[in-house]
LUMVOKE-891948 format. One line per field, with one value per residue (C-alpha): residue number from 1; residue in three letters; x negated, y, z negated. Coordinates in steps of 0.2 Angstrom, whole numbers, plus 5000, padded with zeros to 4 digits. Layout:
BEGIN
lummi: NUM	...
sevo: ALA	...
xx: X	...
yy: Y	...
zz: Z	...
END
This chain:
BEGIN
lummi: 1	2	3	4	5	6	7	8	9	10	11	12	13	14	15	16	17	18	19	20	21	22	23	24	25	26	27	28	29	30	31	32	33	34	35	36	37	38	39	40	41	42	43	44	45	46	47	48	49	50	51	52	53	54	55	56	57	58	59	60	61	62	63	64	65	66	67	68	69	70	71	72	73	74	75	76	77	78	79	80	81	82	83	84	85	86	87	88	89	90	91	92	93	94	95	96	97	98	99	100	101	102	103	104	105	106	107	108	109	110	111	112	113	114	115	116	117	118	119	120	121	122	123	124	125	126	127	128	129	130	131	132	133	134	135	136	137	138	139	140	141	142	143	144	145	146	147	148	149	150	151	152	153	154	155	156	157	158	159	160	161	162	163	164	165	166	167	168	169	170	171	172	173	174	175	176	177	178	179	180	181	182	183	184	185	186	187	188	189	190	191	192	193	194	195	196	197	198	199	200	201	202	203	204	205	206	207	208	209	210	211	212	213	214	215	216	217	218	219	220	221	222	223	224	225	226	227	228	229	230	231	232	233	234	235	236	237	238	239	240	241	242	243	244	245	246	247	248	249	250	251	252	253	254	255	256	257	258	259	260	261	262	263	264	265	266	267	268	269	270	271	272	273	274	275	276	277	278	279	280	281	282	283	284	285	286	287	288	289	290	291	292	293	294	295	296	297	298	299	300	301	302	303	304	305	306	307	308	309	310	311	312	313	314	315	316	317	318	319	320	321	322	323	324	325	326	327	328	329	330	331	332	333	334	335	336	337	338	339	340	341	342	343	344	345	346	347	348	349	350	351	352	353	354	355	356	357	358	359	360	361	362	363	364	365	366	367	368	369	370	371	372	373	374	375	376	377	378	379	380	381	382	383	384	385	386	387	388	389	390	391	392	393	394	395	396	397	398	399	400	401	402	403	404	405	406	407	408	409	410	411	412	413	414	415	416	417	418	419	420	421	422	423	424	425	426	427	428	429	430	431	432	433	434	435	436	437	438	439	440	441	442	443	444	445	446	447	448	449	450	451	452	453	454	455	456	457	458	459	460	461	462	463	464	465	466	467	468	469	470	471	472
sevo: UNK	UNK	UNK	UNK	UNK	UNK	UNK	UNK	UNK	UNK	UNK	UNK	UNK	UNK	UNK	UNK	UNK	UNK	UNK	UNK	UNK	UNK	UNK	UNK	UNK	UNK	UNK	UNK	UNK	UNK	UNK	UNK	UNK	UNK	UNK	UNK	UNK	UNK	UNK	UNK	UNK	UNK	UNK	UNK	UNK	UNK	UNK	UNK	UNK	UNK	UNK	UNK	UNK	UNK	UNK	UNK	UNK	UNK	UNK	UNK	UNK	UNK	UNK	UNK	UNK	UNK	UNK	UNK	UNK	UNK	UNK	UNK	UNK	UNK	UNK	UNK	UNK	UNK	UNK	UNK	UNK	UNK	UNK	UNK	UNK	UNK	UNK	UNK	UNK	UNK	UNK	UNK	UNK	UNK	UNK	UNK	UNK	UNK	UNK	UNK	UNK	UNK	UNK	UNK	UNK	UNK	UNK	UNK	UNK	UNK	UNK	UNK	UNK	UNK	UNK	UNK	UNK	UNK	UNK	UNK	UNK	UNK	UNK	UNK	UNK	UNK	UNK	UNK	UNK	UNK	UNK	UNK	UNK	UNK	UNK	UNK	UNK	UNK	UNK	UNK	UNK	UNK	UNK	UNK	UNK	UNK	UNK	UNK	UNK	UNK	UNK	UNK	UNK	UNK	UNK	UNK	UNK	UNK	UNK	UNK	UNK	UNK	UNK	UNK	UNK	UNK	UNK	UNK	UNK	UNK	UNK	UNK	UNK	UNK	UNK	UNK	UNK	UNK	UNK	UNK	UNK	UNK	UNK	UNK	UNK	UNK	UNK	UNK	UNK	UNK	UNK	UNK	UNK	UNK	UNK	UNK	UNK	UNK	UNK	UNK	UNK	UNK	UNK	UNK	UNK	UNK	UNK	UNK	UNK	UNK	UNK	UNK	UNK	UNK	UNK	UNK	UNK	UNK	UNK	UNK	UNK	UNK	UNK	UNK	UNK	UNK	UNK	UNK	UNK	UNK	UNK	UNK	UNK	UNK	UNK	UNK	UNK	UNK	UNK	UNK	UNK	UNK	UNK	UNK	UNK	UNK	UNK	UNK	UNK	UNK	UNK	UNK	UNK	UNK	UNK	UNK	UNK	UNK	UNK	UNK	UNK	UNK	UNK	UNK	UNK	UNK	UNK	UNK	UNK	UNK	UNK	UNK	UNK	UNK	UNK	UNK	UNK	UNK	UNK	UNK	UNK	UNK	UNK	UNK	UNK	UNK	UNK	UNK	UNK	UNK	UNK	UNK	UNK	UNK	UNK	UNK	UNK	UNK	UNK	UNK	UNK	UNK	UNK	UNK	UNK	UNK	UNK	UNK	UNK	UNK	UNK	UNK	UNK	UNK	UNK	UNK	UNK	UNK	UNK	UNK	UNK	UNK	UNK	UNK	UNK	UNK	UNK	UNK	UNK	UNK	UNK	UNK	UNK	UNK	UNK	UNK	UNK	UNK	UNK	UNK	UNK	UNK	UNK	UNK	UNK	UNK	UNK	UNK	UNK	UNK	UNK	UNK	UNK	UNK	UNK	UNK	UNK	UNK	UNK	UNK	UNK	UNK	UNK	UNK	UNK	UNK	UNK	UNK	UNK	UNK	UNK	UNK	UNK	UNK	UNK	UNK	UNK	UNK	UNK	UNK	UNK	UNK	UNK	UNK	UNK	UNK	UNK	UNK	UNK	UNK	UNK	UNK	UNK	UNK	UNK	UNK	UNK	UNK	UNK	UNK	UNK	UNK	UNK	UNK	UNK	UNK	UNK	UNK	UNK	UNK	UNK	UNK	UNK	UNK	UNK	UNK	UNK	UNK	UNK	UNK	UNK	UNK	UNK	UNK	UNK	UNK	UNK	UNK	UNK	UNK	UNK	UNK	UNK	UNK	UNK	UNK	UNK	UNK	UNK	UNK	UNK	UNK	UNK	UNK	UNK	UNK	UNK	UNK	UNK	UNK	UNK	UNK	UNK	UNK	UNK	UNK	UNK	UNK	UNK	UNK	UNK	UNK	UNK	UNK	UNK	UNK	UNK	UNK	UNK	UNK	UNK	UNK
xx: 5000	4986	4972	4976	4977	4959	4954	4951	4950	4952	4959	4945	4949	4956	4952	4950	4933	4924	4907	4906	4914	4899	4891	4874	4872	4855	4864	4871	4855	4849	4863	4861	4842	4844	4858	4844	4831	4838	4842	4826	4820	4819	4831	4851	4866	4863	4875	4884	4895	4902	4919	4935	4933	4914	4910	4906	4918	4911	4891	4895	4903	4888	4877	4886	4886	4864	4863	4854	4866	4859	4867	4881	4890	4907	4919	4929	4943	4955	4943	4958	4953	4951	4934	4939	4951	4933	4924	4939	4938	4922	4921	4935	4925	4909	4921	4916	4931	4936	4952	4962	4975	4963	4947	4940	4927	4913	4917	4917	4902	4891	4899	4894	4875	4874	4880	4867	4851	4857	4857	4842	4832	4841	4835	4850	4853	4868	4878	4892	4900	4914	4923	4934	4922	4926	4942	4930	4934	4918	4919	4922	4905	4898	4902	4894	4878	4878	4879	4863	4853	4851	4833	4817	4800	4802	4819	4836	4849	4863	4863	4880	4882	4894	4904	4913	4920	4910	4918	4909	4891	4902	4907	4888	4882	4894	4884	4890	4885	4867	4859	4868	4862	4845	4845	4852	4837	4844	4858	4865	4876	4885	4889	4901	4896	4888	4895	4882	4884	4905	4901	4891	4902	4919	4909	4903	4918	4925	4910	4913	4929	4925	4927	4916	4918	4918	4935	4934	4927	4915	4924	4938	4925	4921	4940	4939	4924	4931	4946	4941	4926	4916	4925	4925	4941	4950	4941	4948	4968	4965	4957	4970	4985	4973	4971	4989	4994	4984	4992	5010	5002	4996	4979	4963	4951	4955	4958	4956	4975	4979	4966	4977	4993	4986	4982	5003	5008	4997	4999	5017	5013	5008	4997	4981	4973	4965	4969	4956	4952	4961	4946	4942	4959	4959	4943	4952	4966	4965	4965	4984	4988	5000	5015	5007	5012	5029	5028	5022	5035	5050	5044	5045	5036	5029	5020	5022	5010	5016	5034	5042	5050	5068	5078	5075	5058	5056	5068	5055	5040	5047	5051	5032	5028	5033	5029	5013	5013	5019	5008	4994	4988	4988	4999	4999	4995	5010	5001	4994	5004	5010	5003	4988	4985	4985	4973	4960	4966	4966	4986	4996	5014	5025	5044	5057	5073	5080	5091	5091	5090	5075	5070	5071	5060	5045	5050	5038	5045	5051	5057	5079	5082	5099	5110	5106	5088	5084	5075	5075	5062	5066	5056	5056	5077	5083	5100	5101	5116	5117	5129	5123	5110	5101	5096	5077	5066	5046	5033	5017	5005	4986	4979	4971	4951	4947	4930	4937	4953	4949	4948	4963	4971	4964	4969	4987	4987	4982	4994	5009	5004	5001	5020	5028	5018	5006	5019	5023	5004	5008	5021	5018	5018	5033	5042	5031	5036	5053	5056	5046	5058	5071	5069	5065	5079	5069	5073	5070	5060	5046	5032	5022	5031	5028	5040	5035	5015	5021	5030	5013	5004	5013	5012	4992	4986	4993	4989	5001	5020	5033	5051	5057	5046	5054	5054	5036
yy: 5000	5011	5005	5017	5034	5030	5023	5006	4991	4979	4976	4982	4975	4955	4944	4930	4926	4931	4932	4947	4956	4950	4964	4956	4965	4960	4948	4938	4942	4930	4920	4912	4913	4901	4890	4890	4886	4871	4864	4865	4857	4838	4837	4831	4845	4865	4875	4891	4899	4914	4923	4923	4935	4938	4933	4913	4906	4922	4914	4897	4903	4913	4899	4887	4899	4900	4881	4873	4864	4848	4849	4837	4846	4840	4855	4846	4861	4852	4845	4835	4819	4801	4792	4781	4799	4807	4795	4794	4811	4813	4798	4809	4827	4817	4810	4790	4780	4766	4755	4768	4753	4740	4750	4747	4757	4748	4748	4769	4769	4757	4767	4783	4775	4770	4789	4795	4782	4785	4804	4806	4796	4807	4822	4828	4834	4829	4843	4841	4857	4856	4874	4875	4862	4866	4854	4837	4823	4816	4799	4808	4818	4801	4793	4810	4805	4790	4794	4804	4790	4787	4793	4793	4795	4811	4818	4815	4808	4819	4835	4843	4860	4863	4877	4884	4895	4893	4880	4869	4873	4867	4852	4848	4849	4834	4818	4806	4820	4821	4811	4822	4839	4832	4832	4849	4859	4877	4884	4903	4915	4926	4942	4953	4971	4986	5004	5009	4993	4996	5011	5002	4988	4998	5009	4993	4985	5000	5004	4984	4988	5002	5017	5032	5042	5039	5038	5035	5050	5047	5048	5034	5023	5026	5023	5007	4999	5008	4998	4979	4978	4977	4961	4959	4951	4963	4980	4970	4975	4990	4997	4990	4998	5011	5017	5013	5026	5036	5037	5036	5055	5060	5060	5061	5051	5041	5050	5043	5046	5032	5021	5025	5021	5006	5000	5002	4994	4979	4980	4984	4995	5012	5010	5012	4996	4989	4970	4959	4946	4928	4919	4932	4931	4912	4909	4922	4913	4901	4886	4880	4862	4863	4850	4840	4824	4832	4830	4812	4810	4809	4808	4789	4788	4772	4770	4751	4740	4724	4726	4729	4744	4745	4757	4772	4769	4768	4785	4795	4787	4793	4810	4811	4806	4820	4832	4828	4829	4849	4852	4844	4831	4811	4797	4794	4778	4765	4758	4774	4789	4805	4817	4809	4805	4825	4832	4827	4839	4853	4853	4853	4844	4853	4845	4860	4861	4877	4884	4884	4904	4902	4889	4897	4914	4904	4898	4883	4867	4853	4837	4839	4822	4816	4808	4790	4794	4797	4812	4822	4834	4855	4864	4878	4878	4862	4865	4862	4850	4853	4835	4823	4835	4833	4850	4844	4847	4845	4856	4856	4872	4876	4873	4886	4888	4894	4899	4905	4909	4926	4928	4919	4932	4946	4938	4936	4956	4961	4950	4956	4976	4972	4967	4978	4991	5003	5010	4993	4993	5000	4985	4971	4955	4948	4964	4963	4942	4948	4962	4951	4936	4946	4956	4939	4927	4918	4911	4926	4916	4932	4921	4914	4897	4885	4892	4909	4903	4895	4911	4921	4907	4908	4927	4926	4917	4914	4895	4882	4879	4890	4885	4902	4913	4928	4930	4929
zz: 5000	4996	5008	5022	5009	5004	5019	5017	5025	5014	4997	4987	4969	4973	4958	4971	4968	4986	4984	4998	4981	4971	4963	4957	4940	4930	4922	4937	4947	4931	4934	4952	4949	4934	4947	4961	4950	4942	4958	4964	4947	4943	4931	4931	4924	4924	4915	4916	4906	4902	4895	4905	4919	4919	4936	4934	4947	4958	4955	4957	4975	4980	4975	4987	5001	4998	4998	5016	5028	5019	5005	5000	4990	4980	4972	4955	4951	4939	4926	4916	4924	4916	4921	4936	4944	4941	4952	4964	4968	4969	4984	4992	4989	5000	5010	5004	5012	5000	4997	4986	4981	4976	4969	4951	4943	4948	4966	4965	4956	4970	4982	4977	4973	4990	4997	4986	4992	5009	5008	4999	5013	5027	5013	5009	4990	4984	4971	4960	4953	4939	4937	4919	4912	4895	4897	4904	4891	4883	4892	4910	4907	4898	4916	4927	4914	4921	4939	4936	4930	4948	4953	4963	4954	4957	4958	4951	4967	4960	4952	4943	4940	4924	4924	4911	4896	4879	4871	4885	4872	4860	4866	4873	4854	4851	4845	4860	4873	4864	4878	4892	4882	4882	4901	4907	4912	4914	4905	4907	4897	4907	4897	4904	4912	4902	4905	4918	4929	4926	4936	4952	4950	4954	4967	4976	4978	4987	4997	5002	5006	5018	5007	5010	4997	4977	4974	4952	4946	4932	4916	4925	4926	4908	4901	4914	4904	4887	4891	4898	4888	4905	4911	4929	4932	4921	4929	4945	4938	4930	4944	4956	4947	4944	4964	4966	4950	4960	4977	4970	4962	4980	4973	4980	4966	4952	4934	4918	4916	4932	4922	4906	4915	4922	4904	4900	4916	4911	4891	4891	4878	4875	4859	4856	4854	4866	4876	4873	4884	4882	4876	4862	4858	4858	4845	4833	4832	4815	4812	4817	4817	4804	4810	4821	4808	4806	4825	4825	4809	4818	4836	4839	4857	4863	4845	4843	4853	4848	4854	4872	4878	4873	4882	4871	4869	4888	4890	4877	4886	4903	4897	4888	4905	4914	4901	4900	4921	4921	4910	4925	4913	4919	4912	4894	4888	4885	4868	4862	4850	4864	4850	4847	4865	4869	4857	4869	4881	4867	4865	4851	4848	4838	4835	4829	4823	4833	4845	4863	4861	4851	4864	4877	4866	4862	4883	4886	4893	4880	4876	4870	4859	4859	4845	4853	4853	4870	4876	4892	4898	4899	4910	4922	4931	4923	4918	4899	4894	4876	4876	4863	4858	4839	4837	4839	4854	4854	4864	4869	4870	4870	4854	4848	4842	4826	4819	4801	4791	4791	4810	4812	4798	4810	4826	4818	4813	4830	4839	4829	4830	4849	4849	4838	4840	4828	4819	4809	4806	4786	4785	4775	4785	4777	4787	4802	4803	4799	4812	4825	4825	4822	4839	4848	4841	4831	4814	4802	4789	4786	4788	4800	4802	4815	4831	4828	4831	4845	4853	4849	4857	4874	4875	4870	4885	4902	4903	4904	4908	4904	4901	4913	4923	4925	4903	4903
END
């Protein structure tokens, strides 16, 4: 809408990760040098990580687009993948043919060592990268050790690029993964952007985008980096809304104002605090596993191995099923508990007693039990028939991180002042839990009880399901 005012070309501020847009700041200068440099090493994994929004995806794009035409290389998106759906795709990422119906884990794995022999006496190199590698279970990266035991005198055969948030350091320090953190040879931190590169960032994007003229005056660009902390997926939507704030004004440059407005548009508030990124927002939130046994208690899914399916077991199972399938995760177990199984995959399972008003609030997709036990799966435009209905329905959302109880008091602070507002800040938080579920049609209890986490939860990060999309 705005490109022709300013005389562009192009979109200048996407948040597709194009690696034309990548600015190399010092850091991810550091960054691609460290990625080249371990592929040119000896060694088996290389690690990048980084905070949501600094520019990983971006690096791991630009490095692909240096490698020589020999490379091999295989491109893993959706980490939540079991062992054998690891080595499965990554035959069809190489394009290995095998027999999709009949192969076992063996036959992937002598398939892919003989890719790998074969390449390396064609010399090619062969290159696995794992965006979102925070979410690898430990036996799927177990398996990818594995695959890089396979080596010359000289070199490794296959060499696998990690990427991924900073949990993923976390999970490497893990005692089973002590042989695979023993064999990653460069490792890099992304940090996001300081003030001065903010400024080259946003003017190199637009020169990119054929503008040729500054078009943030100074002092915009300083509200921009006050505002997103330097986070280059975030400067990408405040200056996008900025520019078009902008033009709606008939304005020739950006203001700090338009970079103000963009931070409402975006917030949907007009305080004063700033929006920190998801993953700072995710590792203050506490410690909250309270009622996952209350889940387990009274959620009876496939939790017997000695005994058959009866008919409502086998409705449960089929309704954990697809559960578990919106939410992009593979097919639970029959012989292992639905709750436990997901903690693997960073989820929590909460069971509630509510409405379908205060369902529909917290608004992620859920499991409706019935008088006769059964259950039925509520997602995104299923008709809710309320016939036969217990009252109880169980959902699943991101679990969050928690380094102490006192950043998940702070993290709970922020998020209610961020919803209510800063004039509740001098409440106590008996009235700010009281005014929050109040205005969202939860229970009023005044405390942080267990659906009223939940509806922060699904308002605090942007992954995952959602029971309706247009409340979000």
């Amino acid at each position: 809408m705005y490109q022709n005012y300013f005389g562009l070309q192009a979109e200048p501020f996407s948040i597709a990760p194009d690696p034309n847009y990548l600015y190399l700041s010092e850091r991810h200068q550091e960054a691609l040098a460290h990625l080249t440099q371990g592929l040119q090493g000896s060694g088996g994994f290389i690690l990048l990580t980084g905070e949501v929004g600094t520019g990983k995806t971006t690096v791991s794009r630009a490095l692909l687009e240096q490698l020589p035409e020999s490379t091999e290389t295989a491109f893993i998106l959706n980490p939540m993948l079991n062992e054998d759906e690891l080595l499965a795709s990554l035959c069809d990422e190489f394009g290995i043919r095998y027999q999709k119906r009949s192969a076992t884990r063996k036959t992937l794995t002598d398939k892919l060592s003989q890719f790998f022999l074969k390449a390396n006496d064609d010399g090619r190199q062969c290159v696995v990268l794992i965006d979102e590698a925070q979410h690898l279970r430990p036996q799927v990266l177990e398996q990818l050790r594995l695959l890089t035991n396979l080596e010359t005198h000289d070199r490794k055969l296959l060499r696998v690029i990690l990427i991924g948030q900073p949990e993923l350091q976390d999970l490497l320090r893990r005692q089973e993964l002590r042989q695979l953190a023993q064999r990653i040879t460069a490792r890099y931190h992304i940090l996001p952007l300081t003030e001065q590169d903010t400024q080259r960032y946003i003017a190199y994007r637009l020169q990119v985008a054929g503008a040729n003229r500054p078009l943030f005056t100074a002092a915009a660009g300083r509200k921009a980096h006050q505002l997103t902390q330097g986070i280059p997926r975030l400067l990408n939507l405040y200056c996008d809304r900025a520019l078009l704030a902008a033009y709606t004004e008939s304005s020739s440059e950006v203001l700090p104002r338009h970079i103000k407005q963009a931070h409402i548009e975006l917030n949907g508030t007009t305080g004063s605090r700033n929006r920190q990124p998801h993953s700072a927002l995710w590792r203050w939130a506490g410690a909250f596993l309270l009622l996952v046994a209350s889940a387990v208690g009274s959620y009876t899914l496939i939790n017997d191995t000695e005994k058959p399916l009866d008919a409502t077991s086998s409705s449960q199972y089929q309704a954990a099923k697809e559960l578990a399938s919106v939410w992009g995760l593979p097919e639970p177990p029959v012989d292992t508990d639905f709750c436990q199984w997901i903690e693997q995959y960073d989820l929590v399972c909460l069971e509630l007693n509510q409405s379908l008003q205060q369902l529909r609030s917290i608004n992620y997709p859920a499991l409706l039990y019935r008088r006769d036990k059964s259950a039925d799966l509520i997602t995104d435009g299923t008709a809710i028939d309320t016939n036969g209905w217990n009252g109880a329905f169980l959902i699943l959302y991101q679990q969050p991180l928690a380094e102490s109880d006192d950043a998940h008091q702070q993290w709970v602070r922020e998020q209610l002042i961020k919803h209510l507002g800063s004039k509740w800040q001098s409440k106590s938080s008996d009235e700010q839990f009281k005014e929050l579920q109040k205005s969202q049609g939860l229970r009023v209890t005044g405390k942080l009880d267990e659906a009223t986490m939940a509806w922060l939860a699904s308002r605090a990060s942007d992954f995952g399901p959602r029971l309706s999309k247009e409340s979000e």
